[in-house]
C-alpha positions in Angstrom: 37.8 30.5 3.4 36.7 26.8 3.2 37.2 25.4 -0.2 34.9 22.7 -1.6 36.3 19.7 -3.4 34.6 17.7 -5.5 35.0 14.4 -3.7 33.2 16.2 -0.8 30.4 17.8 -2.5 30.1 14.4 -4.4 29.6 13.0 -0.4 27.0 15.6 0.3 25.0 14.6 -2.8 25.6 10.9 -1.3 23.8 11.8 1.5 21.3 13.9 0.6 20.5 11.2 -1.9 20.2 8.6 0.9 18.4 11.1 3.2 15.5 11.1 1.3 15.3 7.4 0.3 15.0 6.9 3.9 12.6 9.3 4.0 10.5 7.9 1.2 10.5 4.7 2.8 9.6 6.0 6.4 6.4 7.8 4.4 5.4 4.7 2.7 5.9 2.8 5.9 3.7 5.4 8.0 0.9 5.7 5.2 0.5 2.0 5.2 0.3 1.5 9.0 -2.3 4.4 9.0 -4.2 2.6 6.2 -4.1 -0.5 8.0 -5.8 0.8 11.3 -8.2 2.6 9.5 -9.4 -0.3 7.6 -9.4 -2.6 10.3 -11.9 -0.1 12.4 -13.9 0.4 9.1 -14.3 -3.1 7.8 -16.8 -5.0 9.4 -16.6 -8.7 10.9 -20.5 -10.1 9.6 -20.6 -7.9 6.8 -17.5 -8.7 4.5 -16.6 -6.3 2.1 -15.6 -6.9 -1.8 -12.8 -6.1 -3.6 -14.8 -3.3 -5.1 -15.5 -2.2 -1.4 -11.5 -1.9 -1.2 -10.8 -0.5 -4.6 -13.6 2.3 -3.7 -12.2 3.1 -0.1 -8.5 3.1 -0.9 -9.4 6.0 -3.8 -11.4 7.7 -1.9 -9.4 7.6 1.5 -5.7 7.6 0.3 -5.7 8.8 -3.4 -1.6 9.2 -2.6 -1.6 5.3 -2.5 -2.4 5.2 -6.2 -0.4 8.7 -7.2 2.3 6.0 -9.2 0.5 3.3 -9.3 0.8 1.6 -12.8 -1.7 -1.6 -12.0 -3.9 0.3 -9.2 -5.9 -2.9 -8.8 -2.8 -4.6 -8.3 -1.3 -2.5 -5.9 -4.5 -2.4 -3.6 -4.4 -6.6 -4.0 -0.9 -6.5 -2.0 -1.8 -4.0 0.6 -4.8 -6.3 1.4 -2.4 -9.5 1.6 -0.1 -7.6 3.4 -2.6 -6.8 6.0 -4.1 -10.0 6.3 -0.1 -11.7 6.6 0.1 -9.5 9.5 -2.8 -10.4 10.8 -2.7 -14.2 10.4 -1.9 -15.2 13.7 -3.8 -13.2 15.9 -6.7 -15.0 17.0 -9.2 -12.1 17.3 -9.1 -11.5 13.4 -10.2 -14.9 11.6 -13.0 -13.5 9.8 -11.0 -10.4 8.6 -8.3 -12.5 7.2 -10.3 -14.7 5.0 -12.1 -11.9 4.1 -8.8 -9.4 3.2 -7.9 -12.8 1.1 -10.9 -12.8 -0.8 -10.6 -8.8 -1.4 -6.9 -9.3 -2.8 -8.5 -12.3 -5.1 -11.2 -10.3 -6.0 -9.0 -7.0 -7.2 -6.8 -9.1 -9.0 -9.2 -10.3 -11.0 -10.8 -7.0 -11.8 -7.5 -5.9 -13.1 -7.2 -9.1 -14.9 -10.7 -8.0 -16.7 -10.1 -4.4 -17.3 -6.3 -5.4 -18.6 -8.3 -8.0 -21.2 -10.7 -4.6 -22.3 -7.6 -2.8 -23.4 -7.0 -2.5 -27.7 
């Protein structure tokens, strides 16, 4: 019979622990990379979309984005300058960028307007 110390079961815990932090982070990366290709195929280039656009497609489409989020707004802000910092240098994208720059502007300040509402 294998006995168990606690030093080794405090190793498994260790690694379980870390197991699903990687985990976590491997579903966070995945969701945002699938976010990111769907947006780019759904914005479009001579029509640009508003932050409200953003803040209404990101609820609808990925409600699991926004399970934790504390400043929704806020959140949906980065993943728009995140997307547009990837897409900075690639010269197909010009109009996409500016426009994912005014979208993160834009949802800033409508979190900035529904913080100022609060009591």
């Amino acid at each position: 019979m294998v006995e168990i110390t606690p030093g080794f079961r405090a190793r498994q815990e260790l690694s379980l622990a870390k197991s699903r932090a990687t985990a976590k982070v491997l579903e966070a990366a995945m969701l945002f990379d699938d976010m990111e290709s769907k947006l780019l195929r759904a914005i479009d280039r001579r029509d640009p979309w508003t932050g409200a656009d953003l803040i209404g497609w990101v609820t609808e489409q990925y409600p699991s984005f926004l399970a934790e989020a504390d400043k929704p707004e806020i959140k949906i802000a980065d993943f728009a300058d995140q997307v547009a910092d990837n897409l900075q240098n690639d010269p197909a994208f010009p109009l996409i960028v500016t426009n994912l720059r005014q979208m993160s502007t834009e949802c800033r300040s409508i979190w900035e307007s529904r913080a100022g509402e609060a009591p």
